[in-house]
N, C-alpha and C positions, 0 to 999 in steps of 0.2 A: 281468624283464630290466632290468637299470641301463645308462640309455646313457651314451655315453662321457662327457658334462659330469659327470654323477652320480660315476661313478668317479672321473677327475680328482680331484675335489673329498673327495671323500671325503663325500657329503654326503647324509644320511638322507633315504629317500620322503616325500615329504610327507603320501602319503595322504587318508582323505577329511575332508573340512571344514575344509580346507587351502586359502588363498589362495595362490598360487606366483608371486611378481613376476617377470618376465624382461627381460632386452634383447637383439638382434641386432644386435651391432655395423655387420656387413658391408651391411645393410637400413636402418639407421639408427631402428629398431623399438622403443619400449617397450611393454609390458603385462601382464596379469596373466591367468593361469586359476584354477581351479579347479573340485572335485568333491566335493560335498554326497553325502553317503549317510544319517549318523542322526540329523543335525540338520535336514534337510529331510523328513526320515521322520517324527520328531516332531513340526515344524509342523502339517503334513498330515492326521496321526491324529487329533489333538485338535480338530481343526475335521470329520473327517468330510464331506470337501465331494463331491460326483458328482469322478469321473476327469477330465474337461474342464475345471473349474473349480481341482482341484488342482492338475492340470499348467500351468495359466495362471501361477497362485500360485508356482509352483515357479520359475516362468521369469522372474517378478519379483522375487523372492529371489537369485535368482543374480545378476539384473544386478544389483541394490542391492550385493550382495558386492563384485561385479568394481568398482564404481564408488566405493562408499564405502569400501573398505579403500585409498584412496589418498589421503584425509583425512590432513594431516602437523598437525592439530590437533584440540582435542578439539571432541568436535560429534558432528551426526548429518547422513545423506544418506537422502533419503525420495521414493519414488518413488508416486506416484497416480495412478490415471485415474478417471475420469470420462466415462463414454459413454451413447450410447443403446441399447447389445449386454444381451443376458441376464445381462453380468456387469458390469454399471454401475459397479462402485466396488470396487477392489482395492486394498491400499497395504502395502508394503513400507520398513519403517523399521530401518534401518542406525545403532549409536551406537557412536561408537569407543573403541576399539579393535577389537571384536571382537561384537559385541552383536547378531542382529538378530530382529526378530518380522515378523510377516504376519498380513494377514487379507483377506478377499473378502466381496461379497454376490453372491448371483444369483437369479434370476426361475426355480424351477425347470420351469413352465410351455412360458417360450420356449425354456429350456435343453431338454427334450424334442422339442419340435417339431426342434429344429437337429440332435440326436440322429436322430429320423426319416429328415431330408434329407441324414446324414451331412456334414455343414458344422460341426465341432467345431474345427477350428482356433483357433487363438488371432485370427485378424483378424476370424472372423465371431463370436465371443464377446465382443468387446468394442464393433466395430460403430464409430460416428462418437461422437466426442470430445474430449476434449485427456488428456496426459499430462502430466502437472507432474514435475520431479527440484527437491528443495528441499535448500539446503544450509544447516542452521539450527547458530549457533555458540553460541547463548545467548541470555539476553532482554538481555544488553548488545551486541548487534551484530545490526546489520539482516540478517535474512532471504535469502540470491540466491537465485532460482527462474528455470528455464528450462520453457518450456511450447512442448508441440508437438503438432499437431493429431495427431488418430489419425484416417484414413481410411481403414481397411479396411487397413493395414498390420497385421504382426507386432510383438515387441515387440525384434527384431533392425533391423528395418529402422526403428523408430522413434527407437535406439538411436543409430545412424548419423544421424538427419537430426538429431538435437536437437545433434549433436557439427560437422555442417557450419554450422546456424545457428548455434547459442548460442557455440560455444568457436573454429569456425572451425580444427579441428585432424583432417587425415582419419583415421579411426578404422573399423575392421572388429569387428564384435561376432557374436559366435556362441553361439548359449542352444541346448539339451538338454537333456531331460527322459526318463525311462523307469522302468519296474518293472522290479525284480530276482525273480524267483522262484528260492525256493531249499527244499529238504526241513525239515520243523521236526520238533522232537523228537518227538513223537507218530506221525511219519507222514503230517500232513496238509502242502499246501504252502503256504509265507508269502510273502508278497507285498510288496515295502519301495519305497519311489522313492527315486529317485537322479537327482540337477539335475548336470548339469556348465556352463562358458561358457569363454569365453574374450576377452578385448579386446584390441588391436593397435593401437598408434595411431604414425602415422608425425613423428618429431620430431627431425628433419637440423637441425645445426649452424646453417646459414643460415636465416632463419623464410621467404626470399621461397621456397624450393623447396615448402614445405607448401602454400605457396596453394591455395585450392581456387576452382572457378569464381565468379566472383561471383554473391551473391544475390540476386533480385528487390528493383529499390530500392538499388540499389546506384552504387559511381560508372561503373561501366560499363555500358552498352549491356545489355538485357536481350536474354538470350537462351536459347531451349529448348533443352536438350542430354538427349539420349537418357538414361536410366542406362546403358545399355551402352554407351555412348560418353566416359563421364567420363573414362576409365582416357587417354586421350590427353592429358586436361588437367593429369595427373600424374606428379612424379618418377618414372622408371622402375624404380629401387627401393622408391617403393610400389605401384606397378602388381606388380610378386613376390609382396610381401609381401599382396597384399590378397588376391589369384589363392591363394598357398598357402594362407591362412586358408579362403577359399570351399568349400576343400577336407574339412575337417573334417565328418566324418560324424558323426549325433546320438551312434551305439554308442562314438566312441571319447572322446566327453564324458563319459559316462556309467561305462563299463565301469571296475569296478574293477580289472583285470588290467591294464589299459593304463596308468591313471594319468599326474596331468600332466607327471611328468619326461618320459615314453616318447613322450608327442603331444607334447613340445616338440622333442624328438629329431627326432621324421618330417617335421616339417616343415619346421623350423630347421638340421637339422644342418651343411648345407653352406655355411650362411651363419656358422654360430661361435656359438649360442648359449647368453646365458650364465644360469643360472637364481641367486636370490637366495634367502636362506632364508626357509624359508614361514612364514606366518603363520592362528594359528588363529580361526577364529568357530565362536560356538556360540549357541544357540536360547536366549534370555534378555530376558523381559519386563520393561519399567519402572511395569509398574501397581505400587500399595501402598494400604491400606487407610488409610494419612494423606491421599495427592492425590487418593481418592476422597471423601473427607469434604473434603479443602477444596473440591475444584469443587463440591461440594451445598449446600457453607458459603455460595459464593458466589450461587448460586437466589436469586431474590425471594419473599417469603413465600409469596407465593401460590404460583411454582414448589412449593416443598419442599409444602405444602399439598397439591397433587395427585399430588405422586411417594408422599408417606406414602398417601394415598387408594387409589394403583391398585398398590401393594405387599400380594403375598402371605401377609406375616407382618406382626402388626398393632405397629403401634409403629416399624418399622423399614423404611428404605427398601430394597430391593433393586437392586445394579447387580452386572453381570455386564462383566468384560472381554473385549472384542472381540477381540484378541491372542490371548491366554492359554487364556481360557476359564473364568477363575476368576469365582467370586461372591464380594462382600460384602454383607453386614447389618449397614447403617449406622441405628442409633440415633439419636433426637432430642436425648439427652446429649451425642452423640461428635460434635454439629455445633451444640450451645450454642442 
């Protein structure tokens, strides 16, 4: 079913692994969704990670989408944490246009034990830490990174506070994750994930209407404010816009019969919303067997010394990409 903006326009589904820009005029709203199905299917497979640690993965993939396909240069936007959870170090790297990979480590150990206790969530997987977003332009232009602690949050609701600290712009962010089961040719049944998100971010004409409460440290008076009490300290057109977002259930991120035009419909529609044309990402590593021999080039003797030592095949060193999954056998010739 095409909703009304779609027909209007005349304007193809975007379908999955489709970015979908929008804005809400009458909300004063911009952002983007989207829904991964075989490009976050193939991340996934190739890494073989437990269901907990995928879905994690999955949900860091999609925000790097939502966030780095708003890059209007060329570059990359790279999302990391770092904690003291079963899944200590996950990073999701976004390269524009359209480019992005993922990878994860985990303790399978604790990851059991939290299995047992039924505490699989993404807050108790990652545990206390910081999340880093890095927005790297080149090696000729410095670095911005914004970092924000993870305490027993989600990666929605950490989404949200790096967006009140670092950018100072109110923003609603919504990650989903799920398996599709469907019959496969055989008879037996196949199993795929599917990440959908969404981001919302309110950006009215006037900047003083955005304000948001001030920060600890700030030039006003500190002071504790509920979360559930924020929504007073806001335009009343984002207090809408953020109340309709809340609304979004995981199945309709996900489900491919819904799709972004139809959730931009249900939620937008009495406000006038208007959708942009989509834009694609797909599953694409920048390892190469040249930047693997340069970074070995660069080893101090001694380094190369014991990487030749503790390599499986004699003569050559072995590296394997973390991304991807690929191996190289790198030679003592091909590094001079």
């Amino acid at each position: 079913m095409k909703s009304e903006q779609t027909r209007k326009h005349s304007m193809p589904l975007a379908g999955d692994d489709h970015v979908v820009p929008f804005h809400v005029e009458g909300l004063e709203v911009r952002g983007r969704t989207v829904q991964l199905g075989p490009m976050i299917n193939r991340i996934l497979d190739s890494h073989d990670y437990p269901e907990p640690v995928s879905g994690l993965l999955a949900e860091a993939v999609c925000l790097s989408v939502l966030l780095g396909s708003s890059l209007k240069f060329e570059g990359r936007f790279i999302i990391q944490t770092e904690s003291d959870g079963p899944v200590p170090f996950l990073v999701a790297d976004f390269s524009t246009p359209d480019a992005v990979r993922a990878y994860a480590r985990y303790d399978a150990g604790r990851l059991d034990e939290l299995a047992r206790k039924g505490k699989v969530e993404s807050r108790f997987l990652m545990g206390k830490g910081v999340l880093a977003m890095t927005i790297d332009q080149g090696t000729s232009t410095k670095r911005y990174q914004g970092i924000v602690s993870l305490d027993g949050q989600n990666l929605e609701e950490v989404a949200d506070q790096y967006f009140r600290q670092s950018e100072q712009i109110p923003t609603k962010v919504r990650l989903g994750v799920g398996q599709l089961m469907q019959p496969g040719t055989d008879g037996s049944t196949q199993t795929t994930w599917r990440a959908g998100g969404l981001i919302a971010q309110f950006l009215p004409d006037t900047p003083e209407r955005m304000r948001n409460p001030d920060l600890p440290g700030g030039d006003e008076p500190d002071e504790e404010i509920p979360a559930e009490g924020l929504t007073e300290y806001f335009d009343d057109n984002w207090v809408e816009a953020r109340t309709l977002v809340s609304t979004i259930q995981d199945d309709e991120l996900t489900d491919p019969q819904i799709g972004a035009e139809q959730l931009l419909y249900r939620l937008f529609h009495e406000r006038g919303v208007h959708i942009h044309p989509a834009l694609p990402v797909i599953n694409k590593c920048r390892c190469s067997r040249q930047k693997i021999t340069n970074i070995i080039s660069s080893f101090s003797d001694e380094e190369r010394k014991e990487a030749f030592a503790a390599s499986e095949v004699s003569g050559f060193i072995s590296s394997k990409c973390e991304f991807c999954g690929k191996s190289y056998q790198i030679s003592a010739e091909e590094i001079g």
